[in-house]
N, C-alpha and C positions, 0 to 999 in steps of 0.2 A: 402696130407691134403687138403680140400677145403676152396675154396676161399670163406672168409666171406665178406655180406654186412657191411662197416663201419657203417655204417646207423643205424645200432643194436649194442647193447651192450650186450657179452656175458662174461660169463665166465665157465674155466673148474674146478669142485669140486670134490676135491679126499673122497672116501667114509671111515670113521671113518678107524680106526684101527682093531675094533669088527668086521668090516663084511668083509668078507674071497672071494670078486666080483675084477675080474680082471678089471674093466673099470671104468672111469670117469664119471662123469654127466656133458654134455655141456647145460647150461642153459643160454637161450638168452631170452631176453627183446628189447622192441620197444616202444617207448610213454607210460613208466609205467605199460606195462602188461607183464605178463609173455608169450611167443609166443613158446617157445618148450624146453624140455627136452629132451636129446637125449643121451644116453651110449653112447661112445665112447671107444672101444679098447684103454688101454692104454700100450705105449711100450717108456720102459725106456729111451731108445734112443732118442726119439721124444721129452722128457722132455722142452731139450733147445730151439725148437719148441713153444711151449705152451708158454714156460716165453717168447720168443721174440714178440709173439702175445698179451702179457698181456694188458689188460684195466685197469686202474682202475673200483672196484667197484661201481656203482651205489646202491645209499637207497636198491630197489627192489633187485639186484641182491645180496647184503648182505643179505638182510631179507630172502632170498631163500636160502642161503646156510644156514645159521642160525639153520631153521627150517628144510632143509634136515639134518642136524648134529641132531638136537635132534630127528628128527621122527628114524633115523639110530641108534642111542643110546638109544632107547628105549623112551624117554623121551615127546614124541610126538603123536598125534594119528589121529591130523585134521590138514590141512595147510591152513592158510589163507592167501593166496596170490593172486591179480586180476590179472586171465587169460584172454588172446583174444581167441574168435573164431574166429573173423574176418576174417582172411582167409581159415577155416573150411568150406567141404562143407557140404552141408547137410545130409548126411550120417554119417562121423565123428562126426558132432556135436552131432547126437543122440546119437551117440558112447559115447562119452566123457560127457555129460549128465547122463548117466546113470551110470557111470563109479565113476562119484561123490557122487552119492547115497549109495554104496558099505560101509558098517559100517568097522572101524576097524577090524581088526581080521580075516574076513568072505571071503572064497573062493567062487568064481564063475566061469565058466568055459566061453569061446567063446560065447559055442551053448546059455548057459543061456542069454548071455546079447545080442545076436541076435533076441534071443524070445520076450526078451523084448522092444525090438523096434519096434516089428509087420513082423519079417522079420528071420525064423527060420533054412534057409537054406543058412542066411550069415553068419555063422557063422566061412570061414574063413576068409572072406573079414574082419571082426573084428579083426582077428589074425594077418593080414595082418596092418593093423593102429598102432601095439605095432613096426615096425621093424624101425620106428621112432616119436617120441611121438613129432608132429608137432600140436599145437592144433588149 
């Protein structure tokens, strides 16, 4: 397991009942923003793991599992939570800019959201930014 900055305040949220995804959502915060989302394998054994690492919640870090529980339950379709790019470089950020544009519902592929940055042969380097959602 890696070693987390204390300095950030994370937490790991297991995904509703409804949806049938072998892994967790590690979701970590810094100064009130949200700073990355990241799946995590989850294996049973590791459980006591997780709890011996536990924080408490932070506001932010509630309001994110909150609203992951309802956009997973259906009940959700925008999340309003302050992300940092801050440490994004500029490649990602246009990544993740566009990424926000994306309506409910509506599938896009790589190559689309490469095009849409001006740059139509990135389109794994974009595939490449999902293998951890660091924003």
């Amino acid at each position: 397991m890696e070693k987390l900055d204390k300095a950030k305040s994370y937490c790991f949220f297991r995904l509703p009942n409804n949806c049938d995804l072998p892994f967790l959502l590690r979701i970590e915060e810094e100064k009130g923003f949200l700073t990355e989302v990241k799946a995590v394998s989850f294996d049973k054994s590791l459980e006591d793991k997780y709890l011996e690492d536990y924080q408490p919640l932070t506001s932010l870090l509630s309001s994110a599992c909150e609203q992951f529980t309802e956009y997973f339950t259906g009940n959700r379709r925008k999340f309003e939570l302050p992300i940092s790019f801050a440490s994004a470089t500029g490649f990602r950020r246009k990544v993740w800019n566009e990424l926000i544009k994306i309506p409910f519902g509506s599938t896009v592929t790589y190559g689309d959201i490469a095009e849409s940055i001006g740059n139509s042969k990135a389109y794994r380097a974009v595939g490449g930014l999902f293998i951890t959602t660091r924003f």
